[in-house]
The first five atom37 places (N, CA, C, CB, O) and aatype in JSON, in Angstrom:
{
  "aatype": [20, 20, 20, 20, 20, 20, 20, 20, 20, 20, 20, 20, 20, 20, 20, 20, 20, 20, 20, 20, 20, 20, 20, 20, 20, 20, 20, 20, 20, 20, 20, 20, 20, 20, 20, 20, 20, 20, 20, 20, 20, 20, 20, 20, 20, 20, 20, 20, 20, 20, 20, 20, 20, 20, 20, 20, 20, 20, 20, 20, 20, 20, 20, 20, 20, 20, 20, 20, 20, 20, 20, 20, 20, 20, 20, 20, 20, 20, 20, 20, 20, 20, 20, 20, 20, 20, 20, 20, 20, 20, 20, 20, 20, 20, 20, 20, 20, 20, 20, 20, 20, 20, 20, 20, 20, 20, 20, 20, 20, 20, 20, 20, 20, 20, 20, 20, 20, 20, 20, 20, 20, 20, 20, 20, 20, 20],
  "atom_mask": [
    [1, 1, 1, 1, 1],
    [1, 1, 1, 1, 1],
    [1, 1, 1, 1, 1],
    [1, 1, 1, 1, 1],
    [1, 1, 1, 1, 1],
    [1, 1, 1, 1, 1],
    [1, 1, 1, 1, 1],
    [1, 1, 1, 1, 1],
    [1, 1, 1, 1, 1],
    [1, 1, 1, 1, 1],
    [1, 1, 1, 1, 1],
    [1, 1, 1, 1, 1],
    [1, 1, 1, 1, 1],
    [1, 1, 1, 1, 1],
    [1, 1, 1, 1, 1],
    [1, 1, 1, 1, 1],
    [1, 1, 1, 1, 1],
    [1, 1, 1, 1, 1],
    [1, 1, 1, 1, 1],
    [1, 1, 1, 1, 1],
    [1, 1, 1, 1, 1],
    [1, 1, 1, 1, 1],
    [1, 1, 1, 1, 1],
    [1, 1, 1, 1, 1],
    [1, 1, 1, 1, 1],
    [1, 1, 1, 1, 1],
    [1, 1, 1, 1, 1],
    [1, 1, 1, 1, 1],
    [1, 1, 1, 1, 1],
    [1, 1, 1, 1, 1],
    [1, 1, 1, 1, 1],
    [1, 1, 1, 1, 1],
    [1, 1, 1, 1, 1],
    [1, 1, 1, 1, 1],
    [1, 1, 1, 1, 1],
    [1, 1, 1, 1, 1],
    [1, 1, 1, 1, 1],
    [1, 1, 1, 1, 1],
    [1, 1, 1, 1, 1],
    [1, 1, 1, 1, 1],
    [1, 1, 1, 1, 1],
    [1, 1, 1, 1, 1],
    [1, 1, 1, 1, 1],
    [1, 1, 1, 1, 1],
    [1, 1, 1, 1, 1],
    [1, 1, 1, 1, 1],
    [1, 1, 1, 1, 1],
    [1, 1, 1, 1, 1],
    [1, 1, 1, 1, 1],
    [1, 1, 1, 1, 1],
    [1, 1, 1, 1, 1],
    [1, 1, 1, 1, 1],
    [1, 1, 1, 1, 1],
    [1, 1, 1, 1, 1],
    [1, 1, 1, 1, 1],
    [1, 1, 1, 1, 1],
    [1, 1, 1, 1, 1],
    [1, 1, 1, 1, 1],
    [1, 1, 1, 1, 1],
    [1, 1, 1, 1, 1],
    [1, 1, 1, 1, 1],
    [1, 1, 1, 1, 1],
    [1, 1, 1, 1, 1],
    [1, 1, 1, 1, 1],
    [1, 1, 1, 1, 1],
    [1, 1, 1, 1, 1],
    [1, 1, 1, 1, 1],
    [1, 1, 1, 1, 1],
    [1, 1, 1, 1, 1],
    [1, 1, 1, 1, 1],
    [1, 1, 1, 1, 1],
    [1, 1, 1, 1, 1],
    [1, 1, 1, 1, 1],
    [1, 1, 1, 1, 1],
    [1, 1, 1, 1, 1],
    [1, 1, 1, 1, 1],
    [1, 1, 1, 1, 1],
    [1, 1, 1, 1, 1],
    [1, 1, 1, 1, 1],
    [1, 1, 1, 1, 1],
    [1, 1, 1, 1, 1],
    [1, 1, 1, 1, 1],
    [1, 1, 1, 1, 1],
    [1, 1, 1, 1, 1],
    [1, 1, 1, 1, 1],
    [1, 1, 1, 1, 1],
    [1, 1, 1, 1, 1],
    [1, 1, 1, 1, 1],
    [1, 1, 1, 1, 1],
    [1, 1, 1, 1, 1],
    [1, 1, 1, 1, 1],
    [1, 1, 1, 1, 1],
    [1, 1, 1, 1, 1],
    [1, 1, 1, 1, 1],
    [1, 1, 1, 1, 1],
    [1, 1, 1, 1, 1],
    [1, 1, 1, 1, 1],
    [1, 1, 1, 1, 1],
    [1, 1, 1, 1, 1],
    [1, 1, 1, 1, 1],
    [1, 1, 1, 1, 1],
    [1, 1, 1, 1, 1],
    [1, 1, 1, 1, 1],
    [1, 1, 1, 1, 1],
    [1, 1, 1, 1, 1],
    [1, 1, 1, 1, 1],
    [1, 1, 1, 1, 1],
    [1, 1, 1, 1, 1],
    [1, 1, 1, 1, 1],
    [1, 1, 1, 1, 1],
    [1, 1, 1, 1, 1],
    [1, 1, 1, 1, 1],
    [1, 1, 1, 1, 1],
    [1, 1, 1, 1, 1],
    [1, 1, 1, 1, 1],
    [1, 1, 1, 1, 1],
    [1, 1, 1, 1, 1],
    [1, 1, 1, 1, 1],
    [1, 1, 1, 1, 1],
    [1, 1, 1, 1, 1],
    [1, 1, 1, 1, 1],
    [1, 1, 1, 1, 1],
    [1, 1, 1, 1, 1],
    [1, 1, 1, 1, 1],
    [1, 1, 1, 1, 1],
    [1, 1, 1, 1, 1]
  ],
  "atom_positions": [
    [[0.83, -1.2, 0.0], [0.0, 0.0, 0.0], [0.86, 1.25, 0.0], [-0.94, 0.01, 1.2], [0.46, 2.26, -0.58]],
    [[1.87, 1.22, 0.55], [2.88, 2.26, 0.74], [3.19, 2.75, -0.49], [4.1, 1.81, 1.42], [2.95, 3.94, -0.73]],
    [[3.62, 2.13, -1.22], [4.46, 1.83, -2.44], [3.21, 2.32, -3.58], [5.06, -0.03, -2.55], [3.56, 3.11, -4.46]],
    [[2.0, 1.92, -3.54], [0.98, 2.51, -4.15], [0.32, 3.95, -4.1], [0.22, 1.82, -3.88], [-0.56, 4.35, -4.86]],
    [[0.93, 4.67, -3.03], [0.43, 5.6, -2.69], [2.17, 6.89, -3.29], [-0.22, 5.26, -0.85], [2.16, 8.03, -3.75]],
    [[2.96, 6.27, -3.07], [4.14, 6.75, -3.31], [4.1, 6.56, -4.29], [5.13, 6.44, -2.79], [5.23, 6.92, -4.64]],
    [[3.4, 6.09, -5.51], [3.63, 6.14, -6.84], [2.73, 7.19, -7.32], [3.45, 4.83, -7.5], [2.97, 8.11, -8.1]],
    [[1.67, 6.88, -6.72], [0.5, 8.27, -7.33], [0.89, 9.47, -6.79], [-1.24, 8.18, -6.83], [0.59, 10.41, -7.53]],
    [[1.5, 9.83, -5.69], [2.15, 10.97, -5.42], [3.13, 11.14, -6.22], [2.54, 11.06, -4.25], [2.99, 12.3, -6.61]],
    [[4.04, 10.71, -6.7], [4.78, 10.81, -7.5], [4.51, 11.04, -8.51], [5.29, 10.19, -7.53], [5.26, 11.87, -9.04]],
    [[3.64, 10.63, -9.15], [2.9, 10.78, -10.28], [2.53, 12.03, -10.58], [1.87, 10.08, -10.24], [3.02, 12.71, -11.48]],
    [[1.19, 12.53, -9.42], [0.82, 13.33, -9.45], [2.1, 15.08, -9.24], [-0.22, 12.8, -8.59], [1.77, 16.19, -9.67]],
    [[2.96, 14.9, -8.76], [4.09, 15.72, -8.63], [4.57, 15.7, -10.26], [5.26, 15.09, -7.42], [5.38, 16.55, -10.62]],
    [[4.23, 15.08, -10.87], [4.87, 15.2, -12.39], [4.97, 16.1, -13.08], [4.43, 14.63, -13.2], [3.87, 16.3, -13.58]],
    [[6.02, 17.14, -13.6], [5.82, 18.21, -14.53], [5.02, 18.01, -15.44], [6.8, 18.6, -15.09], [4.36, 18.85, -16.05]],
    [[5.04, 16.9, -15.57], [4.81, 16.5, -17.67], [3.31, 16.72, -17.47], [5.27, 14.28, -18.59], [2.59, 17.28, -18.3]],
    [[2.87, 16.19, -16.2], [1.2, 16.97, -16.16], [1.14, 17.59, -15.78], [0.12, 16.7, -15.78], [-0.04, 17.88, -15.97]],
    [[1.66, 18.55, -14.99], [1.12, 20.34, -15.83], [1.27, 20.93, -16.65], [1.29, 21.36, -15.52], [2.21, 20.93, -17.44]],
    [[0.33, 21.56, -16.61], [0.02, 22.92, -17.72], [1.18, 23.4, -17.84], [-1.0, 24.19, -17.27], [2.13, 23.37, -17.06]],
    [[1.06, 24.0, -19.18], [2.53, 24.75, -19.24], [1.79, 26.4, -19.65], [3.88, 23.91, -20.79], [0.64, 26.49, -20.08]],
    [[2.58, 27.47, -19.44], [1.84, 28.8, -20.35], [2.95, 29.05, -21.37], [1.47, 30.46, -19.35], [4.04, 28.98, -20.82]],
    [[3.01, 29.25, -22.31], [3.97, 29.58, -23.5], [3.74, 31.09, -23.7], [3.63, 28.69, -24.97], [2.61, 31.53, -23.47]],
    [[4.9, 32.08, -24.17], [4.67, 33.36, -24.62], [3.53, 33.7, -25.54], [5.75, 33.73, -25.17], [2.82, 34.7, -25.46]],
    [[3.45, 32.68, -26.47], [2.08, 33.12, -26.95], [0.78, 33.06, -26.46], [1.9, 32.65, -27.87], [-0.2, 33.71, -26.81]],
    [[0.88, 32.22, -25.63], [-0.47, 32.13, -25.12], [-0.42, 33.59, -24.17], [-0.77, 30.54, -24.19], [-1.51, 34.08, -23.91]],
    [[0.96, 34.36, -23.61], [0.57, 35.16, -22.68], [0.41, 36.67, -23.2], [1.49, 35.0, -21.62], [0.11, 37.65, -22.53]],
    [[0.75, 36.56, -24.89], [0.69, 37.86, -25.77], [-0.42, 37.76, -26.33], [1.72, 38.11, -26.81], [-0.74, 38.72, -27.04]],
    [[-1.32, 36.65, -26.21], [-2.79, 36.49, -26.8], [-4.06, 36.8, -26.05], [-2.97, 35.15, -27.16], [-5.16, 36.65, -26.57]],
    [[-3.91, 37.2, -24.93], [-4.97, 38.06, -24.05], [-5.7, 38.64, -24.92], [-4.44, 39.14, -23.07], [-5.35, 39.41, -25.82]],
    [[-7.2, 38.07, -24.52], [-8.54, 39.23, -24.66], [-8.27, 40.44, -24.66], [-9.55, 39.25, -23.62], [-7.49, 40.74, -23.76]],
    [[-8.74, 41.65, -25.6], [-9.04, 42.69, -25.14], [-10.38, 42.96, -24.8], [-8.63, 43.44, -25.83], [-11.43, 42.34, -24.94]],
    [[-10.03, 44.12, -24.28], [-11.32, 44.25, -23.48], [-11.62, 45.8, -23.45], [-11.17, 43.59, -21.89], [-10.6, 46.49, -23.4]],
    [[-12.6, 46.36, -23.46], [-13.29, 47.87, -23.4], [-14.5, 47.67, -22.9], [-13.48, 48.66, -24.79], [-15.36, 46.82, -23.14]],
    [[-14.45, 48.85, -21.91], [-15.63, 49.19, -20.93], [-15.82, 50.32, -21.54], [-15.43, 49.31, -19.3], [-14.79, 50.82, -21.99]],
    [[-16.84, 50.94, -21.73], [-17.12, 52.08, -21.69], [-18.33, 52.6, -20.75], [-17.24, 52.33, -22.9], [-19.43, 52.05, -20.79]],
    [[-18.03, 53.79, -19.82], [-19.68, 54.42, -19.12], [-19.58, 55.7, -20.14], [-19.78, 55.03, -16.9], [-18.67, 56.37, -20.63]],
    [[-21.49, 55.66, -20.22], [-21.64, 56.94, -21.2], [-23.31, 57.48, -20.26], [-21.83, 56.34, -23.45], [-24.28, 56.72, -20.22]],
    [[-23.32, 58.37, -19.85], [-24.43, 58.99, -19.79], [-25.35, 59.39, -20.37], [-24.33, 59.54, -19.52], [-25.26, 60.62, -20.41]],
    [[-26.44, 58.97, -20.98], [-27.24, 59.63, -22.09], [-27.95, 60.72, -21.99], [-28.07, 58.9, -22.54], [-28.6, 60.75, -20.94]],
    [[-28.1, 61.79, -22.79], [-28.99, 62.48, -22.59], [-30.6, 61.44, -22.65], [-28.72, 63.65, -23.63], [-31.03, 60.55, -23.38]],
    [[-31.11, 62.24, -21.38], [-32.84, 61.41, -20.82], [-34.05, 61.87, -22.28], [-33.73, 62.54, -18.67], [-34.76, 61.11, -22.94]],
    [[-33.91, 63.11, -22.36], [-34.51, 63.19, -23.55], [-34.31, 62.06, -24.95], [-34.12, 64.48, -23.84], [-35.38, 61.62, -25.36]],
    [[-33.51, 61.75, -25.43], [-32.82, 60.55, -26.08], [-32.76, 59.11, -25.58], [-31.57, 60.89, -26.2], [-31.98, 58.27, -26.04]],
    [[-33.49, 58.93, -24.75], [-33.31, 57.61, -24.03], [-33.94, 56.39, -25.34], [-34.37, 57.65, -22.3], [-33.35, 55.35, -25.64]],
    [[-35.18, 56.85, -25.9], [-35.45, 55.89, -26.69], [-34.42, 55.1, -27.55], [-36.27, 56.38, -27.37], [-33.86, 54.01, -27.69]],
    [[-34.59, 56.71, -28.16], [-33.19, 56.11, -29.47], [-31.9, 55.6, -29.04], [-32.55, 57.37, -30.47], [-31.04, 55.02, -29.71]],
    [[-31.91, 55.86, -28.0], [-30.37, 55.07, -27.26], [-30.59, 53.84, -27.15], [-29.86, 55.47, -25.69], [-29.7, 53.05, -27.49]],
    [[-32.15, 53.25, -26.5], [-32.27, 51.94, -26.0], [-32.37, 51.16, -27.7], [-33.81, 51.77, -24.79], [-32.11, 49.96, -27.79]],
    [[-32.65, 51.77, -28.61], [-32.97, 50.83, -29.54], [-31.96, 50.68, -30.39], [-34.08, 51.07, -30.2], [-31.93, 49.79, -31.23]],
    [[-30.71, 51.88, -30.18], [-29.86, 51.97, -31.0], [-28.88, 50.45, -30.36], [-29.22, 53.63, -31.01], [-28.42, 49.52, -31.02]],
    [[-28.84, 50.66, -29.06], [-27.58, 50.09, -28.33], [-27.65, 48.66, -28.27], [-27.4, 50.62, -26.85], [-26.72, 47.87, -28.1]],
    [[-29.44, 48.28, -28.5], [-29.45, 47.0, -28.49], [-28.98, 46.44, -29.73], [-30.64, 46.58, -28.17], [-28.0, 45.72, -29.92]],
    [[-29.89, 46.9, -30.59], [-29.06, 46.64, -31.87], [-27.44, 46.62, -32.18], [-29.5, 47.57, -32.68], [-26.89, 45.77, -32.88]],
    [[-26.91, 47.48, -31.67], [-25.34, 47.03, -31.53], [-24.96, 46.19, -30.7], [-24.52, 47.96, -31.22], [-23.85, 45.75, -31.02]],
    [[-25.57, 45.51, -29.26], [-25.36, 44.38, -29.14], [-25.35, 43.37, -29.66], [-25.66, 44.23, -28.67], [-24.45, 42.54, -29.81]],
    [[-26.77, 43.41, -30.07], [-27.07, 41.56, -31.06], [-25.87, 41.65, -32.12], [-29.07, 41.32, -32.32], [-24.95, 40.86, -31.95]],
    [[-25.79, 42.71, -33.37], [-24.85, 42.66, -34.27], [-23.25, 42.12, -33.93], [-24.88, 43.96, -34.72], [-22.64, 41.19, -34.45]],
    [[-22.89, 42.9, -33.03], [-21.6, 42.69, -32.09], [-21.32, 41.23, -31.92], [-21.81, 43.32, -30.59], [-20.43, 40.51, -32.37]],
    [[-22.31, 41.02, -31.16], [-22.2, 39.24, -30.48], [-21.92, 38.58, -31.64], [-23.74, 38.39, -29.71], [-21.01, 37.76, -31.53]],
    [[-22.67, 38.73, -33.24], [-22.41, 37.73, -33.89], [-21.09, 38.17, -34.9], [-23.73, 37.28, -34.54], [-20.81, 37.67, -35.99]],
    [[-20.5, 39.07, -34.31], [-18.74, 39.27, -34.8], [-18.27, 38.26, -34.75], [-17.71, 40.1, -34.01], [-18.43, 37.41, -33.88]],
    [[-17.64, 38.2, -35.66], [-15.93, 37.03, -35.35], [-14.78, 37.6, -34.35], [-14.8, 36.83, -37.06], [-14.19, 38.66, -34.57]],
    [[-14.6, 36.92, -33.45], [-14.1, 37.6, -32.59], [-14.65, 38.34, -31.43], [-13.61, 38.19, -33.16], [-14.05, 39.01, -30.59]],
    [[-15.65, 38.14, -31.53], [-16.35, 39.12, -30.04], [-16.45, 37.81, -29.24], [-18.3, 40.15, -30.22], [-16.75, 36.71, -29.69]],
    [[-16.16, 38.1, -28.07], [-16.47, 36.83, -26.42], [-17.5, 37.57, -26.03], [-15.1, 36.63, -24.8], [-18.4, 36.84, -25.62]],
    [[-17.71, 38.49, -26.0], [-19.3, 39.25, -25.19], [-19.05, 40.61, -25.48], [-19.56, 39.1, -23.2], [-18.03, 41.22, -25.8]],
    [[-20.24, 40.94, -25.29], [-21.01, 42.59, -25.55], [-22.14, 42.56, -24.51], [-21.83, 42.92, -27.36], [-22.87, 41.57, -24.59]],
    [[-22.39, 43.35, -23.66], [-22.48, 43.53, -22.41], [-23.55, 45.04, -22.27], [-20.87, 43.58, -21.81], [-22.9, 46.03, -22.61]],
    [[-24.64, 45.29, -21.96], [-25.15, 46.52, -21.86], [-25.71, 46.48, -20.64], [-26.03, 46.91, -22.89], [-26.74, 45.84, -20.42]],
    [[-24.81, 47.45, -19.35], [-25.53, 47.83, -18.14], [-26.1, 48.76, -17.57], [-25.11, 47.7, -17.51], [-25.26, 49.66, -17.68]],
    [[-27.03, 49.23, -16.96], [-27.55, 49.7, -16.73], [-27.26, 50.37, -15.06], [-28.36, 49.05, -17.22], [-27.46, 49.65, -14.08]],
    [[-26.81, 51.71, -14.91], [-26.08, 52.19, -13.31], [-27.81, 52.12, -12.85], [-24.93, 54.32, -13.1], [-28.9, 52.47, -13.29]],
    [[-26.92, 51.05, -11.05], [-28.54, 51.76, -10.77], [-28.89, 52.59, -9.72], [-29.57, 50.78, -10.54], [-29.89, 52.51, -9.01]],
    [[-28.05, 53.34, -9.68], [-28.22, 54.62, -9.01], [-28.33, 56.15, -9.94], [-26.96, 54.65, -8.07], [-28.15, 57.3, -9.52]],
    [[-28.67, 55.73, -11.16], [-28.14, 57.17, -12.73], [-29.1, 56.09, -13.32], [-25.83, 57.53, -13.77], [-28.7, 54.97, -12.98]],
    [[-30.12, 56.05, -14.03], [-30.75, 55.44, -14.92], [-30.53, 55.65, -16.15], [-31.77, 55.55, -14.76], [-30.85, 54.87, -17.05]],
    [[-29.85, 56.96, -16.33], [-29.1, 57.39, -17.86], [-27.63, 57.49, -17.65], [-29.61, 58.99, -18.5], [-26.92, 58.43, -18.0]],
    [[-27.18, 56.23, -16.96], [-25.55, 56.25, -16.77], [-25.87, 54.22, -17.73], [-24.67, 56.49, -14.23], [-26.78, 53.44, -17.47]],
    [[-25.11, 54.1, -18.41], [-24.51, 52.65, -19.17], [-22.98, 52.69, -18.93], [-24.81, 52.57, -21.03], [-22.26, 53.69, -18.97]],
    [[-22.57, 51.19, -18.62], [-21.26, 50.33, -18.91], [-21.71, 49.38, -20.17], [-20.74, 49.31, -17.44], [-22.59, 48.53, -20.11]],
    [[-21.03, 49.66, -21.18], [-20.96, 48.66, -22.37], [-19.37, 47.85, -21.76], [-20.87, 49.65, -24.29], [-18.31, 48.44, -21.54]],
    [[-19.69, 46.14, -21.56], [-18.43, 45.8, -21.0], [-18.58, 44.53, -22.77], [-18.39, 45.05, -18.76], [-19.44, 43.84, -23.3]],
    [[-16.64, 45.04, -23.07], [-16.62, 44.67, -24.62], [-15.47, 43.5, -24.44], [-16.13, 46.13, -25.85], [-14.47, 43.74, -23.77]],
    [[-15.67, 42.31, -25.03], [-14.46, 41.35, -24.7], [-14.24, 41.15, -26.08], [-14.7, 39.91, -23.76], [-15.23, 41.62, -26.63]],
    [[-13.46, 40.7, -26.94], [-12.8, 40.34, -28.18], [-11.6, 39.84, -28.12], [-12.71, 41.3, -28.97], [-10.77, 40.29, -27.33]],
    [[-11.3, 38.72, -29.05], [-10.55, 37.66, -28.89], [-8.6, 38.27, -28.78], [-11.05, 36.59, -30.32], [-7.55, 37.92, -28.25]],
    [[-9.23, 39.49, -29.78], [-7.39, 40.1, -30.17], [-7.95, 41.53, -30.35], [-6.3, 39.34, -32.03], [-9.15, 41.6, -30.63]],
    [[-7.24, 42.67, -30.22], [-7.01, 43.73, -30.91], [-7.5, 44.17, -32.48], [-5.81, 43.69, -30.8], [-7.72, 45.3, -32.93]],
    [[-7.57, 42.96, -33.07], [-7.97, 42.97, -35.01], [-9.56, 42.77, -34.99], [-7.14, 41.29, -36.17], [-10.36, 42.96, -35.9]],
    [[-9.75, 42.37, -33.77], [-11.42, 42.3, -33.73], [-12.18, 43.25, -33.28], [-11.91, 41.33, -32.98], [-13.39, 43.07, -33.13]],
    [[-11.74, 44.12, -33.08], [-12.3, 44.93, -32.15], [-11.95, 45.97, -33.44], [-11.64, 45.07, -30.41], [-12.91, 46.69, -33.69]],
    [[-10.95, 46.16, -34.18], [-10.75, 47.01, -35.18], [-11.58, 46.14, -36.39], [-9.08, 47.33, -35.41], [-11.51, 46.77, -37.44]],
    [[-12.16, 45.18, -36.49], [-13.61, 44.92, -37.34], [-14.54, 45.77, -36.8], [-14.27, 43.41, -37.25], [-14.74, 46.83, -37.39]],
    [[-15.29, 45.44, -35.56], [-15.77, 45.94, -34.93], [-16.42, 47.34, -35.45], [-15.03, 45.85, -34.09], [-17.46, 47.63, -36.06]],
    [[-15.49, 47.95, -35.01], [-15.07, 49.32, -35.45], [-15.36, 50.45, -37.1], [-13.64, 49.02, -35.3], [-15.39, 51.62, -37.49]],
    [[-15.53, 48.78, -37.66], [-15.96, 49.31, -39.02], [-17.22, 49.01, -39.59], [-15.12, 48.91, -39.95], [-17.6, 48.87, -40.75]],
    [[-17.83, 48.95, -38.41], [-19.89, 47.94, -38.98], [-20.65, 49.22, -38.34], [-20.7, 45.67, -37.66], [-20.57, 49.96, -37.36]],
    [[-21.43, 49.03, -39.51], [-22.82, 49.78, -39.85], [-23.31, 50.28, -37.45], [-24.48, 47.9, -41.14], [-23.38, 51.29, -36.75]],
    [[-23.5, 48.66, -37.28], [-23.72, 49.13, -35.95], [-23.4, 50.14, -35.01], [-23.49, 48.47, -35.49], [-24.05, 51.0, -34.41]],
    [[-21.64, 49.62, -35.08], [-20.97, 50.53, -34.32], [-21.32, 51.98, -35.06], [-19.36, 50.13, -34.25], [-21.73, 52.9, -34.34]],
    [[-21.19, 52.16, -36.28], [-20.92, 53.34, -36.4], [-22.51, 54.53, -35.92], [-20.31, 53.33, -38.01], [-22.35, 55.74, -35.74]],
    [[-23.7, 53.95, -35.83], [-24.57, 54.05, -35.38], [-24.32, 54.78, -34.24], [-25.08, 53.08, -35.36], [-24.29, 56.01, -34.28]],
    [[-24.08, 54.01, -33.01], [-23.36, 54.58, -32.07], [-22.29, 55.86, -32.2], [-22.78, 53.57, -31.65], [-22.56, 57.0, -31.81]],
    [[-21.41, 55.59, -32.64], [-20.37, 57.3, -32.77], [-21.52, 57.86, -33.64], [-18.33, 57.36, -33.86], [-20.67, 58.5, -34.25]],
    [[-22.26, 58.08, -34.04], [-22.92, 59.04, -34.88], [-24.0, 59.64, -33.27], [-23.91, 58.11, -36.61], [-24.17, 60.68, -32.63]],
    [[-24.43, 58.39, -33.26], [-25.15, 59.4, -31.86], [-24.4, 60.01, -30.71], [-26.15, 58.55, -30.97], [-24.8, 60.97, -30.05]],
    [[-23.09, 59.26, -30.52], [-22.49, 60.35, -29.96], [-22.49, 61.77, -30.47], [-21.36, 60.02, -29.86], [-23.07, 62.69, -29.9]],
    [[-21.69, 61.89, -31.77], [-21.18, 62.94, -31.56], [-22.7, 64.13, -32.45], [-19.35, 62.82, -32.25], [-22.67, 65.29, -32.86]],
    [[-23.74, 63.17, -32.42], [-25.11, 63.88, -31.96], [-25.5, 64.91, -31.43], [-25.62, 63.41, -31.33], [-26.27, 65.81, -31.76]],
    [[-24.53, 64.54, -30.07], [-25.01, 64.99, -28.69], [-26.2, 64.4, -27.89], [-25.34, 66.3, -28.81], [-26.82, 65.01, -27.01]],
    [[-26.47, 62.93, -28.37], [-26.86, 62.16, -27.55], [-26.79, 61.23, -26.43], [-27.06, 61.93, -27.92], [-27.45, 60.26, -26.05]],
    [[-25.43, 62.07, -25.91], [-24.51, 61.82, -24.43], [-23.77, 63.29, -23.8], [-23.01, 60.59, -24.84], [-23.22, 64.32, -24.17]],
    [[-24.1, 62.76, -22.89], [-23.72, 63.45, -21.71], [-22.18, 63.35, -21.54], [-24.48, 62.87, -20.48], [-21.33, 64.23, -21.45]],
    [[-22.08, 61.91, -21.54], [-20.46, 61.91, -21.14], [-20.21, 60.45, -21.48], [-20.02, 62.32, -19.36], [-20.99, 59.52, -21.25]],
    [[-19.18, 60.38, -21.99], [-18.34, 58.9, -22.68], [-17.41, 58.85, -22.53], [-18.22, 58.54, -23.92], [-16.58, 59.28, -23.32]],
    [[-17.06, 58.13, -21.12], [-15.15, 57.65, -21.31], [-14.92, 55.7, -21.18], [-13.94, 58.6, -19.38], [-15.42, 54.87, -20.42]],
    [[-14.01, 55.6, -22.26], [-13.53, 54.6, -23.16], [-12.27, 54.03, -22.08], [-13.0, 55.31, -24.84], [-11.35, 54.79, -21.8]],
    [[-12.34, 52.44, -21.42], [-11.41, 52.39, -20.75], [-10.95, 50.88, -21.43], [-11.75, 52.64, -19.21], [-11.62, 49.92, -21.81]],
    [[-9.73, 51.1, -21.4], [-8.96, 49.49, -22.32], [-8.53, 48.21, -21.3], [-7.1, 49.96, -23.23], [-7.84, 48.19, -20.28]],
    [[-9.12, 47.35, -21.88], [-8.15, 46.31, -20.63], [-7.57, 44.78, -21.52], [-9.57, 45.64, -18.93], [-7.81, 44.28, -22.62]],
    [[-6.99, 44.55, -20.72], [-6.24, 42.74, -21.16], [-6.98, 42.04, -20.07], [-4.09, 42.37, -20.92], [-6.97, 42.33, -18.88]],
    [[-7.59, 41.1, -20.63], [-7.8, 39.51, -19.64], [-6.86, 39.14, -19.19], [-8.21, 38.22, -20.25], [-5.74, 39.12, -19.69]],
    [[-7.27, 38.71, -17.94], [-6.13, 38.59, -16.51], [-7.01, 37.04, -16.74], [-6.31, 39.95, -14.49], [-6.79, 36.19, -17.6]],
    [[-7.8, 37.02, -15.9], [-8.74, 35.8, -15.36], [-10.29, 35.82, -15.97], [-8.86, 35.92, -13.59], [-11.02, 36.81, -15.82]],
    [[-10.58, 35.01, -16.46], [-11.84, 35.21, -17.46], [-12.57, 33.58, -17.17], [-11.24, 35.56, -19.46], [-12.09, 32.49, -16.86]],
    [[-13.75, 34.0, -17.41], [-14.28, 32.88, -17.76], [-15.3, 32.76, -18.9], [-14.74, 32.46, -16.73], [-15.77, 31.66, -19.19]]
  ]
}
């Protein structure tokens, strides 16, 4: 029994089964963009119908992991759009669809109050 138990410990101590992380896997991080934007309340419609619609479109990107529309609930005209995409090149697709551009058009509308754009890398994701 000794000898059985000292083998699976041993075993289990094995490099060869663990995981390994390679440089590429650690230069291949998600990007990621949050954005909060305040809407003007007068504009709320066209915001809600605009933004959904750039969700659904979004999601079925190549390259999008999620598209995300929240709602502050303490500001009812405060949103977090939380944006995940596989690389950097997706997010610059992204960037070039009818949807999105929907959006910057109502921005610079003046159908916000306030829009700041924050960048991130996946750390821990699921």
């Amino acid at each position: 029994r000794t000898a059985t138990v000292a083998s699976l410990s041993k075993g289990l101590m094995s490099t060869s089964a663990m995981p390994t992380t390679t440089t590429t896997q650690l230069n291949s991080k998600p990007f990621s963009v949050i954005v909060e934007a305040e809407i003007d309340g007068s504009r709320m419609d066209e915001f809600l119908k605009m933004i959904e619609t750039n969700a659904v479109e979004t999601r079925k990107e190549p390259g999008c992991i999620r598209f995300d529309v929240l709602r502050d609930q303490g500001n009812p005209n405060k949103f977090f759009f939380y944006e995940v995409y596989e690389n950097v090149a997706a997010i610059d697709h992204h960037k070039k669809q009818p949807h999105y551009n929907a959006w910057a058009e109502f921005k610079e509308s003046g159908g916000t109050v306030s829009s700041v754009s924050h960048k991130a890398d996946g750390e821990f994701m699921t």
